[in-house]
N, C-alpha and C positions, 0 to 999 in steps of 0.2 A: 504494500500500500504506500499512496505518496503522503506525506503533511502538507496541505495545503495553508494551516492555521490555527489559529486559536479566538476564540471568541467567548464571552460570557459562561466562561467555565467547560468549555467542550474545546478537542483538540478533530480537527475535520482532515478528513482523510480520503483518498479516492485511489479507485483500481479500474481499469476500463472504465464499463458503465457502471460501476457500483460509488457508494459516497457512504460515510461510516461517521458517525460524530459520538466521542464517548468521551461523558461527562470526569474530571480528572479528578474530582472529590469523590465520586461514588460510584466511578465504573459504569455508569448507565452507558447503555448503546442505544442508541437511534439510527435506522436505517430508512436513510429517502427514497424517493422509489429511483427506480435505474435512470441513469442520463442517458440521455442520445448518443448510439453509438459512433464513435469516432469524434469524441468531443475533443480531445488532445489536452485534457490536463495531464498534467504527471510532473514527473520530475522536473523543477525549473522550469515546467511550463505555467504552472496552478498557482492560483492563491483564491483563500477565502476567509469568509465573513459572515456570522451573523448580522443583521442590523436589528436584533432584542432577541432580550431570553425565551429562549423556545415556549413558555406558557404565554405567553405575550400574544394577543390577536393578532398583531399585525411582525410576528415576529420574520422574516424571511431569510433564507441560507442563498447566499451571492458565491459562485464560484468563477472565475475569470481564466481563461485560455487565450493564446495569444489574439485570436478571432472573433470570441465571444464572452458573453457574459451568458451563466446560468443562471436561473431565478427562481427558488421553489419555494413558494408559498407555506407554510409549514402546518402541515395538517392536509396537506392538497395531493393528487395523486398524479402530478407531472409538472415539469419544470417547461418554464419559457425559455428560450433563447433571443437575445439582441446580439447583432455584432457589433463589434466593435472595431471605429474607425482611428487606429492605431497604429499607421505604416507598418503592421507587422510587427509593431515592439510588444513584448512581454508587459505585462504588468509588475511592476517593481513592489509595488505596496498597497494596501487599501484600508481606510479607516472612514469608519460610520462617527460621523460630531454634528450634535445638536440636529438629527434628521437629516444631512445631507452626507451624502458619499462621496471621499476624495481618494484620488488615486494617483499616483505615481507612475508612470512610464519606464521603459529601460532607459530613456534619453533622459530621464528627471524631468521630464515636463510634467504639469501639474493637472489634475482634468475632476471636473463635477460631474458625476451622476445623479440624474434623477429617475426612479421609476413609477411614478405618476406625474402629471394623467397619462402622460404612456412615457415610454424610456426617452431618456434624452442624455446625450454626452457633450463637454463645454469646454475646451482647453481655458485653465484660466493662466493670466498672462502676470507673471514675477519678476520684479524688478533684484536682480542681483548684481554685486558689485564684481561677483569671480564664477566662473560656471562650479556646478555643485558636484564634490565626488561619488560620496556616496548619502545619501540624504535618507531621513526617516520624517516621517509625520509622526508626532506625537502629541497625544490628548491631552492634556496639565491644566485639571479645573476645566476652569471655562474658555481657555485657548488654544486653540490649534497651531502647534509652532512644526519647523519646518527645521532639522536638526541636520547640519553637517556636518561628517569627520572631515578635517585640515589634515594633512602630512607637512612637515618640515623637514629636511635634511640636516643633520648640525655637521657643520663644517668641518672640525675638527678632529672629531671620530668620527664621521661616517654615519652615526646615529639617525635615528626616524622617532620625531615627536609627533604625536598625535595630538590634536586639539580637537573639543569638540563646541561648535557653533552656532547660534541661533539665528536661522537668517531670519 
């Protein structure tokens, strides 16, 4: 099985068409129904997401392939597909903040999801002073910060400082 991710206590997992979410406090498995065959998650291809805790009505399991986005309503017996206009890059990252979906690219560009009233994707546009190496979104409270590791080389040994950044 591949790790797709981690969300609200569940580690999500997939194998072909299968998709696996087992709760890491108490072992519960959840099994969604099968995805569309040749979906092309897997290794370094996948990432997912709940966007709420599976008792949640409007809780839904997002899983991202380089093409598309899965969508499976949680309690539903088949998943949607949108694709995804992406030049082909992987999805680097994805984080659900305050109702909206943001996501990371292999290029680190930045992109909103919405899926009501029907799916919609939004490159949004970041003003930076240095291109980003390797970048994380992270949730802290009530803001969404955009976190980069810096390398440094020291001169005089040779050495590699790592900083890390809040763009």
């Amino acid at each position: 099985m591949h790790y797709l991710g981690c969300s609200y206590g569940y580690l999500i997992f997939s194998y072909e068409e299968h998709c696996l979410l087992v709760n890491v406090y108490t072992g519960t498995k959840v099994k969604p129904p099968k995805l569309p065959p040749n979906n092309r998650l897997g290794y370094l291809c996948g990432i997912g997401i709940l966007t709420a805790p599976l008792n949640s009505p409007n809780s839904r399991l997002l899983l991202c392939s380089k093409a598309s986005m899965f969508e499976w309503q949680v309690g539903t017996n088949s998943w949607s597909e949108h694709p995804l206009a992406l030049d082909r890059e992987n999805i680097y990252q994805i984080v659900f903040f305050k109702g909206d979906i943001f996501v990371i690219d292999g290029l680190m560009r930045l992109h909103t999801i919405h899926l009501t009233p029907q799916f919609s994707m939004q490159e949004v546009a970041i003003k930076l002073e240095f291109a980003p190496l390797h970048s994380w979104l992270v949730v802290c409270g009530d803001m969404l910060l955009m976190v980069d590791q810096v390398l440094s080389y020291g001169e005089l040994n040779g050495s590699v400082d790592t900083t890390i950044k809040v763009i």
